[in-house]
C-alpha positions, 0 to 999 in steps of 0.5 A, a space after each residue: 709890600 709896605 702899606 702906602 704912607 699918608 701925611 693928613 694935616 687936619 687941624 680938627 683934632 677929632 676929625 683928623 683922629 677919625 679920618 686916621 683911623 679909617 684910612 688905617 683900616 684900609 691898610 693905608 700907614 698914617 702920620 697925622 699933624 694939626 698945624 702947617 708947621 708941624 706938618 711940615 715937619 713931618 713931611 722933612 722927617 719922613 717919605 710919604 707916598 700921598 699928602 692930605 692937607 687942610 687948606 685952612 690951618 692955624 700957624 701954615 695954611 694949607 695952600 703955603 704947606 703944599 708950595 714948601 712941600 713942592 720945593 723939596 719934592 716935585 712927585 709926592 700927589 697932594 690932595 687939599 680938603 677944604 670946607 671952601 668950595 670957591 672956583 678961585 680957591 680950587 684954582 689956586 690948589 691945581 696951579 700950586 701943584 694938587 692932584 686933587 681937591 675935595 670939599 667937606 663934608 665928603 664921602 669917606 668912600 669918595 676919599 677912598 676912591 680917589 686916593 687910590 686912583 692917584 696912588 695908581 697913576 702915581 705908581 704906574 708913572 714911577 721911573 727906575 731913574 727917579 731913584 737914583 740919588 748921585 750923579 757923574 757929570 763929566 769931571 763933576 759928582 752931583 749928590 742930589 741929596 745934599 744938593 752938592 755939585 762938586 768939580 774934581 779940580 785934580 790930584 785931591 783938591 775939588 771944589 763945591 757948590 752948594 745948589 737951591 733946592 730948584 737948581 738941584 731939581 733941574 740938574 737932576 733931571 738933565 742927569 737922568 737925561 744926559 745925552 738926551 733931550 729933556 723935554 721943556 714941558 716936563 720939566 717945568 710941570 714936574 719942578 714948578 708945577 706949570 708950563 706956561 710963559 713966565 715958569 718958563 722964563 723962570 727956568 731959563 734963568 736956573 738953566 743959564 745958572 747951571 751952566 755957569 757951574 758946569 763951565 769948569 768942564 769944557 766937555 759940557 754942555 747944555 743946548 737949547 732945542 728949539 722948540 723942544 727942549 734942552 740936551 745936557 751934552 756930556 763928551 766922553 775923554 776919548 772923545 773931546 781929544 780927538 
């Protein structure tokens, strides 16, 4: 099995080379960056399992690496080190999206420990769906990906819609869940980090977007569950004509 891969993005050059090698000695695979953007970077280039950030960062603190890294990926666990230890700014870390936080100076052991039980809950939580990169939806392919959503108009001529980054997360889970209902809660926990009123309000304008452009489809539809959730309805060809 390939060892567990780690971003740290630590702006102390020393303290970061030391804490890559201790977390290499603990068969973890390390890439190591000493600013926001290059850290970044890092996370567009590769896959990560776990990402240990500094919260204060020349050029991209930590707090605004995590939001960006959150656009593009929901799941990745985030641990923020932090020489701060004010309840505002452990607040701040939690709404954005950690897993956890830890205060310097702190036990390697403590680190160890704690990266370890959220790469098993992490793990343990893993869904077969999750990797699952392209979607049918009726007359509709969805690369997720790419974030294309493209119509079969017919014959060869097809039109596309290139999705926002949230637009393609949402999609993706009412694929996942096709037929069946989504529930509100994870949804908004798992793409913007939180449920409460105004995530919410956020995600029902992306859901009203959604629908716009599946509406080429008369066999689709996306249904509010009251008090649950949404249901992607996907009438199968057979179906619609009788």
């Amino acid at each position: 099995m390939a060892n567990n891969r780690i971003l740290l993005v630590e702006d102390d050059q020393n303290f970061g080379d030391v804490l890559r090698s201790y977390l290499e000695m603990h068969d973890y695979d390390v890439t190591l960056a000493t600013d926001g953007l290059q850290g970044l970077e890092s996370f567009k280039r590769g896959e990560f399992d776990l990402c240990i950030l500094d919260v204060m960062m020349p050029k991209k603190d930590g707090f605004t690496l995590a939001r960006e890294i959150r656009e593009r990926d929901t799941e990745t666990p985030i641990i923020f080190l932090t020489a701060k230890t004010m309840k505002d700014d452990v607040l701040q870390g939690f709404k954005i999206g950690a897993d956890d936080y830890i205060s310097k100076p702190f036990n390697s052991e403590e680190l160890l420990y704690r990266i370890q039980a959220i790469l098993k809950r992490s793990q343990q939580k893993a869904d077969p769906r999750e990797e699952i990169k392209e979607f049918s939806i009726g007359k509709f392919h969805f690369n997720y990906p790419l974030r294309v959503l493209t119509y079969d108009m017919g014959g060869t001529e097809e039109s596309k819609e290139k999705l926002s980054p949230k637009e393609a997360q949402l999609l993706r889970m009412f694929a996942m869940y096709m037929n069946d209902i989504l529930p509100r809660s994870e949804a908004l926990t798992k793409i913007w980090g939180e449920d409460n009123y105004f995530t919410a309000r956020s995600m029902d304008v992306f859901v009203t977007k959604l629908r716009k452009y599946l509406k080429q489809d008369e066999n689709i539809e996306i249904v509010n569950i009251h008090g649950n959730g949404f249901q992607l309805l996907v009438k199968a060809e057979e179906e619609a004509e009788s």
